[in-house]
N, C-alpha and C positions, 0 to 999 in steps of 0.2 A: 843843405838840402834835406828836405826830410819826406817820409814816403810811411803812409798808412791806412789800412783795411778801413774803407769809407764804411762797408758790410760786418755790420756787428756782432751777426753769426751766420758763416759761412756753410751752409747746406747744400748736400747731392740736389740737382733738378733746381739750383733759384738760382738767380745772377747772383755776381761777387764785382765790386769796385773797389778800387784800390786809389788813390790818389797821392800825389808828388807835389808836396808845398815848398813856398820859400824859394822859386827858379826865378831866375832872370823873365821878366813879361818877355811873349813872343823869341824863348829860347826853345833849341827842340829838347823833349823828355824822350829818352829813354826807362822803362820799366821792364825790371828781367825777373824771370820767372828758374826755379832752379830746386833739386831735390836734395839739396845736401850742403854745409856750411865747413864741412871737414874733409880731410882728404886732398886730393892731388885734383886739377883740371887744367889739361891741355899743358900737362906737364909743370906744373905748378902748383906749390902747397897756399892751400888757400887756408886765411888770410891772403891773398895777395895786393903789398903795398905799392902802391903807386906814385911815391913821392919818389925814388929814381925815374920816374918817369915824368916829373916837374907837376904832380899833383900831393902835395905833401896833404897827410892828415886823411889822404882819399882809397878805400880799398876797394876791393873785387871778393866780395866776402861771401859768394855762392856760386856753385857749376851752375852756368848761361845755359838753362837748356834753350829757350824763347825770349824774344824781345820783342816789345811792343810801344810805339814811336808814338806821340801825340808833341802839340806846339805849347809852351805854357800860356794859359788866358794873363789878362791884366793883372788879373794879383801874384800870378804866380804861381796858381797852382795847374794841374793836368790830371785830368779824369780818365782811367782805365775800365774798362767794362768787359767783365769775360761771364760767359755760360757753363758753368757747372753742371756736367753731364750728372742725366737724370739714372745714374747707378749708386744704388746701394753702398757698392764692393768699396766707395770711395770714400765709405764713411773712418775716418782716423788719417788719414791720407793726408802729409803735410808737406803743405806749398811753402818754397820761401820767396818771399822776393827784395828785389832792391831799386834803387832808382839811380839815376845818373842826368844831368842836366849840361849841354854845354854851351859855350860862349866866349867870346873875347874878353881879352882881362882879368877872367878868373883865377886863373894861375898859370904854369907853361904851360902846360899840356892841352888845358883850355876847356879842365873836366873837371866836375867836382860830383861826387858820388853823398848818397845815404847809409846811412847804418841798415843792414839788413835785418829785415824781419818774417817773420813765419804764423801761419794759421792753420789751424786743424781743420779739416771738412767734416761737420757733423751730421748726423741722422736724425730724423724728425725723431719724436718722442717715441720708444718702446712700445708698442700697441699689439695686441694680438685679439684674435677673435674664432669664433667657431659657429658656425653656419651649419644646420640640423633642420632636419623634417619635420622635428616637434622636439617637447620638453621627454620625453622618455627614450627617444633616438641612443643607440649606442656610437653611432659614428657621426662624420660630419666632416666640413670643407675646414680647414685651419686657414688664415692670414694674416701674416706679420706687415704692420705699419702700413696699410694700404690706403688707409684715408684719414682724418680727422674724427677726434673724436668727442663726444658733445655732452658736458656730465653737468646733471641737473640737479641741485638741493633743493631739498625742499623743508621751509623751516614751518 
């Protein structure tokens, strides 16, 4: 199973897709969402391996904060679809997630998991501006990244 950021660059305020290749057609997907790759969850040092658990080669390789269930299509894959709250503060903020797909026959347990992966939330481009009652104004409105902005050569 494999699981990757369909969203090329992940920005505050635009959707983010994710996508889970390589499942069983019409298997259910799980995609977990998770703040951390190290450490202890639910009393367990993650990495946590799953092959005592009759899924060999399969881990839990992120704290589950969220999970989110879709059916695999015909080829196999399943499309996640989440909204990136429109804050700033989110800008460096890093999601990790992982995928899980299961089924009969796969192995005991009846799981097989992805390698876990992670993406940064970035900020539109560095932009500032100053807003003044004229060219000799000593003060004025400042605004960091409020809109696009539109640079014109001229050759």
């Amino acid at each position: 199973l494999r699981v990757e950021s369909a969203t090329t660059q992940v920005l505050w305020g635009r959707p983010r897709l994710a996508r889970a290749l390589d499942a069983l057609p019409g298997s259910l997907v799980i995609l977990a969402l998770g703040s951390t790759e190290t450490g202890t969850w639910n009393g367990a040092q993650l990495p946590v391996d799953l092959t005592p658990a009759g899924a060999p080669g399969c881990f839990v390789s992120i704290d589950v904060l969220a999970t989110f269930f879709q059916v695999a299509v015909g080829d196999g894959s399943a499309l996640f679809t989440f909204a990136v709250p429109n804050e700033p503060a989110l800008v460096g903020l890093v999601i990790r997630y992982q995928a899980a797909a299961f089924g009969q026959n796969l192995n005991a347990l009846g799981v097989v998991t992805s390698q876990a992966k992670k993406v940064s939330v970035c900020g539109y481009e560095p932009v500032g501006r100053v807003w003044s009652s004229g060219t000799t104004a000593t003060d004025g409105v400042r605004e960091l990244g409020t809109a696009p902005v539109l640079q014109i050569t001229l050759q």
